[in-house]
C-alpha positions in Angstrom: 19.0 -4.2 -2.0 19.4 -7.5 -3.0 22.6 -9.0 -4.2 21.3 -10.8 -6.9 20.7 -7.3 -9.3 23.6 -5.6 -11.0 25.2 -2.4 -9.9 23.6 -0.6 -12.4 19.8 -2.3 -11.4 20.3 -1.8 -8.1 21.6 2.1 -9.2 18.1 2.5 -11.2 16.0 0.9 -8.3 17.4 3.8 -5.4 16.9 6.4 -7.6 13.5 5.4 -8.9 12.8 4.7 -5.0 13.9 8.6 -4.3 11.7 10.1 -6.8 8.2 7.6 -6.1 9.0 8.7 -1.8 10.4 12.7 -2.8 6.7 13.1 -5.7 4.6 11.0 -3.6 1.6 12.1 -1.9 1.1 9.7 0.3 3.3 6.3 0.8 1.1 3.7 1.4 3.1 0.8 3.2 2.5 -2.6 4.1 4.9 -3.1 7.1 6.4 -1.1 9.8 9.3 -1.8 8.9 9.1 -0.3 5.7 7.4 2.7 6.6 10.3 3.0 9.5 12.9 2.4 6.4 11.3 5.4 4.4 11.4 7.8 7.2 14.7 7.0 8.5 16.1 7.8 5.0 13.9 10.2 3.6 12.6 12.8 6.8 13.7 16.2 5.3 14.4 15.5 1.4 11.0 15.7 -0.1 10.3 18.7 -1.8 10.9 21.8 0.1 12.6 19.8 2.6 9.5 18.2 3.6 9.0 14.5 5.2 7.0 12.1 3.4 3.6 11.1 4.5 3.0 7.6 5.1 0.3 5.3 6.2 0.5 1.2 7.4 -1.9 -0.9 5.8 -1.8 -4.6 7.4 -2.7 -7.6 5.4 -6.3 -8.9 5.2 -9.7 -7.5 5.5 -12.7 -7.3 7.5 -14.9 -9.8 6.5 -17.8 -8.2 4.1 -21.2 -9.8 3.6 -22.1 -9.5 0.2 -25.6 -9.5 -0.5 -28.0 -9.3 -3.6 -31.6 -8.8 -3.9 -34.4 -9.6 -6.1 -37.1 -7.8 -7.0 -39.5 -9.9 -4.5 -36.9 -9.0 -2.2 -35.6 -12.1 -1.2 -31.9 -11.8 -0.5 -29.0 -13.9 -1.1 -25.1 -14.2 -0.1 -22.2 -14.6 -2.7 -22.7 -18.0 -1.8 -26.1 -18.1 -3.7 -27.6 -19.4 -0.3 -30.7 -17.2 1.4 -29.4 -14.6 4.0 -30.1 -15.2 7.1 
């Protein structure tokens, strides 16, 4: 936790952390590292002793083509330029 919060911030922010990993269904993370953090400190203390689930979710997408038709059925991109 960062330095810069209060005690009693940082207090609020490990238990809120707790609770949001221990109800959770799934914890959706966006680095390993994280998802490595929750399971080191949270295997065995959900409820019932369970382990949280968690998934990685990089950065970025796949790039999508986004197209819209008329009723002629011409086609164009997001771009508004003919598909091709």
């Amino acid at each position: 936790m960062r330095a810069k919060w209060s005690a009693p911030i940082r207090k609020y922010w490990k238990i809120s952390e707790q609770m949001m990993v221990k109800y959770c269904d799934l914890a959706i993370c966006d680095s390993v590292n994280i998802e490595k953090y929750i399971h080191e400190c949270y295997d065995g203390k959900g409820i019932q002793g369970s382990s949280p689930k968690t998934t990685f979710i990089a950065y970025g997408a796949d790039g999508i083509v986004f197209v819209s038709r008329n009723e002629s059925g011409g086609c164009w991109n997001r771009f508004g330029k003919p598909c091709q």
